[in-house]
Every structure is written in C-alpha cells, then in structure tokens.
C-alpha positions as CSV (number, residue, x, y, z in Angstrom):
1,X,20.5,-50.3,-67.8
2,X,20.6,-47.8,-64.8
3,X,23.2,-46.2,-62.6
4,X,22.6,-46.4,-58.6
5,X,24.1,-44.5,-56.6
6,X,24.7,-45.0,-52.7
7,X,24.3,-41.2,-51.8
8,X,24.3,-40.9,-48.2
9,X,28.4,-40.3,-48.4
10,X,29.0,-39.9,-52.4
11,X,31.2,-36.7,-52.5
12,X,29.1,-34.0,-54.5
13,X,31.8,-33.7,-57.4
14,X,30.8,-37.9,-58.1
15,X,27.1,-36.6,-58.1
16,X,27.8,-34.1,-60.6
17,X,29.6,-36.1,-62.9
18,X,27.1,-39.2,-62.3
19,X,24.1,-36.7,-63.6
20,X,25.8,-35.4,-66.7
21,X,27.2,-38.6,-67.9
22,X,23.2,-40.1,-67.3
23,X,21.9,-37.0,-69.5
24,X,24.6,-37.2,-72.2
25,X,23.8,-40.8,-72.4
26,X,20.1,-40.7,-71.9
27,X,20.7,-43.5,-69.1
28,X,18.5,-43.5,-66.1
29,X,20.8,-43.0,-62.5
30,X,18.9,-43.4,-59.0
31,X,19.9,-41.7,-56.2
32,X,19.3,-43.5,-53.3
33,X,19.8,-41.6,-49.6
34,X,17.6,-41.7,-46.3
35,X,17.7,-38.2,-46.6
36,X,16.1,-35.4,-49.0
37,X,19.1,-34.5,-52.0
38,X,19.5,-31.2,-53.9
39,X,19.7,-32.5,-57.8
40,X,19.4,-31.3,-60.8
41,X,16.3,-32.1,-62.6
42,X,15.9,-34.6,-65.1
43,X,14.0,-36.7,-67.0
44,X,17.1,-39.0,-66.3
45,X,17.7,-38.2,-62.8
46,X,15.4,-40.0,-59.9
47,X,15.8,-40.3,-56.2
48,X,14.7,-43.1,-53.7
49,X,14.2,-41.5,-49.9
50,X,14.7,-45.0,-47.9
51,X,14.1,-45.2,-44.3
52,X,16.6,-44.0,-41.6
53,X,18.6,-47.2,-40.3
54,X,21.9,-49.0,-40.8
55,X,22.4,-50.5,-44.3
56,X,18.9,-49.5,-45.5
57,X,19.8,-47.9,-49.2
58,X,22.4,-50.4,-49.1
59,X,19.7,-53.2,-48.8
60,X,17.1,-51.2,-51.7
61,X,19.9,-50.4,-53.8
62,X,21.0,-54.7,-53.5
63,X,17.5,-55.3,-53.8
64,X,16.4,-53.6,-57.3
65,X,20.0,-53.6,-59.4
66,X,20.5,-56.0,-61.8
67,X,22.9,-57.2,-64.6
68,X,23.9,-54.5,-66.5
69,X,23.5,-51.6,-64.5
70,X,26.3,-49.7,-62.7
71,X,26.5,-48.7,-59.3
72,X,28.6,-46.1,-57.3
73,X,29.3,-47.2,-53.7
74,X,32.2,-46.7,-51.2
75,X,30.3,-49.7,-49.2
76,X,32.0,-52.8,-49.5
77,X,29.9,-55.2,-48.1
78,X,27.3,-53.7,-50.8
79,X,29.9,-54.1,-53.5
80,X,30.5,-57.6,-52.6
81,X,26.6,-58.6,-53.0
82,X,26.2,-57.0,-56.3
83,X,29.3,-57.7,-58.4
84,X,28.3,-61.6,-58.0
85,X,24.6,-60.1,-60.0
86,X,26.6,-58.7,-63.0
87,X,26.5,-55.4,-61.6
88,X,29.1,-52.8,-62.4
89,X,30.2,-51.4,-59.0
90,X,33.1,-48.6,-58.7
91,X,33.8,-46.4,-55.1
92,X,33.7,-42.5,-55.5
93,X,37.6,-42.8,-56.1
94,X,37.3,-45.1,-59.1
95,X,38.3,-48.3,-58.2
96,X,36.3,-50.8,-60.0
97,X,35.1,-53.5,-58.3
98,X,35.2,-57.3,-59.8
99,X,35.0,-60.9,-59.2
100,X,39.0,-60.7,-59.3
101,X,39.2,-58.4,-56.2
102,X,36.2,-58.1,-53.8
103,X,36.9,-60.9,-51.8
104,X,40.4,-59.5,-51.2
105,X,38.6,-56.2,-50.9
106,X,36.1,-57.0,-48.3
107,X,38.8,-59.2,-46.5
108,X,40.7,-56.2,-46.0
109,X,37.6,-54.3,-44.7
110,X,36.6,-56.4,-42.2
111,X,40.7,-56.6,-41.0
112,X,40.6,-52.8,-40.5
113,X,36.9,-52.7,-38.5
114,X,38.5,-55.7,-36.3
115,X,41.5,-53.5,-35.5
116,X,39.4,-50.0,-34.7
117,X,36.9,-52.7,-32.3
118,X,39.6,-53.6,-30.7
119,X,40.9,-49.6,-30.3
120,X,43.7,-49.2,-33.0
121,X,43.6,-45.9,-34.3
122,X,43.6,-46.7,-38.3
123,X,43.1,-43.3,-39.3
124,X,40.3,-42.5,-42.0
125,X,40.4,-41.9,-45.3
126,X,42.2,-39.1,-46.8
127,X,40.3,-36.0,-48.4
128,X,38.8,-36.3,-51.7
129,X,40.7,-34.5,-54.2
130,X,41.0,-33.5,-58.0
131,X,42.7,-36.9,-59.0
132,X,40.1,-38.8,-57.3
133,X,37.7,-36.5,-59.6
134,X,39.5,-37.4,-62.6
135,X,40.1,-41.3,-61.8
136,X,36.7,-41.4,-61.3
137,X,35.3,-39.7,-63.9
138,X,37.9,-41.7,-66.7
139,X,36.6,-45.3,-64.4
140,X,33.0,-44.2,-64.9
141,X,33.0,-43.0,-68.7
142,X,35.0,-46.5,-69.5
143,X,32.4,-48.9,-67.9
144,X,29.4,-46.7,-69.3
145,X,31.2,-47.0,-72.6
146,X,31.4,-50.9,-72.1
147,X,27.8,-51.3,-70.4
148,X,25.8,-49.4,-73.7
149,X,27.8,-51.5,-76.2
150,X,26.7,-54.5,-74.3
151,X,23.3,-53.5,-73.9
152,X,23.0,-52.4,-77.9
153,X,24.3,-55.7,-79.0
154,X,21.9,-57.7,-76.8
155,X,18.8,-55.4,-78.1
C-alpha cells in the first residue's frame, strides 16, 4: 500500500497531515509535483519531480498506483481513471471519490469548463479553511484505517 499525492496544488495543511499519518502508520506516501517540494524527511516520505507539461504527475501518478493504495487529488479526470483500479482517491477537502459518484463528478466538471470556454464567469473555489482541514483529516484517517485492515487480512 502507498499514498500519492498530486502536489502541484495540495494545500500545505493536506501535506502535513498526509506525512504524519504515513509516519504514524509506517505507510509509504509519494509526492509527486513538476517542481522541487519542501518536506519533511522520512524514511516514509518520497518525491517524484515529473516533467513540466499539462497532466504529467497526473499521467505518473495514473501510471504507477495500484489497488490498494490511496491517492489525494483535486483532479477529476485523474480521479476518474484510478477509482476504476481499486484506488482510494479523496480531493484536499475530503470528499471521497467512488464508483457511485465519479461519473456524476466528472460530468459536472466538464459542465463547468464548457461554461467558462464559452465566457461564463463560474467563480473559483472558495479558500481552504479549518473545516476542510478537519473533513479531510477525519476522510483520510477513515480510509487509511480501512486500507491496513484490508491489506493485513490479505497478508
């Protein structure tokens, strides 16, 4: 099991709570960027520097996860090719992506990108605050919980 995390946008209180929850649990997390990142080290705490380009960590990160890991992304697109895999994927705010709702959630993406091509002014997201921490932090705890008692019983 490892934890990947899109970290080109991940808010830095998600990276902080990804990196203690990896060392507590002695589970593996990858940060993966196209730029240079500031992290603690770990024995438990790797990075992956990825070309500059559209979609790049998106494609290494689709590329090299597998069943049982977890991954952090607010890319839906991303979301929608690894949650078919087995992957575990939640966005910063900790929503947690499934089988039940990606389709609707990617349906809705591509709606909103249509209406800003075509110039309405959708507004972006709003600031990332303490219950976004905390709804995060509870989302990411719970699957971590459910992904180690999966992985012990298959071992």
């Amino acid at each position: 099991m490892r934890i990947w995390i899109d970290a080109d946008a991940c808010p830095g209180p998600v990276k902080e709570i990804v990196v203690r929850a990896a060392i507590r649990l002695k589970v593996p997390v990858v940060f993966v960027a196209n730029q240079p990142l500031n992290l603690p080290r770990s024995e438990f705490v790797s990075t992956v520097q990825v070309g500059r380009g559209l979609d790049v960590a998106d494609a290494y990160i689709a590329a090299q996860a597998a069943r049982g890991d977890l991954a952090v992304t607010q890319d839906i697109p991303l979301a929608s090719q690894l949650v078919p895999k087995g992957v575990a994927v939640l966005d910063p705010r900790g929503e947690l992506f499934t089988e039940e709702n990606i389709e609707e959630r990617l349906s809705v993406r591509d709606f909103m990108h249509e209406l800003r091509e075509g110039g309405v002014v959708t507004g972006g997201p709003k600031g990332f605050g303490p219950q976004d921490r905390q709804r995060f932090a509870a989302t990411l705890d719970r699957e971590l919980d459910r992904l180690v008692r999966a992985s012990a019983r298959r071992s």
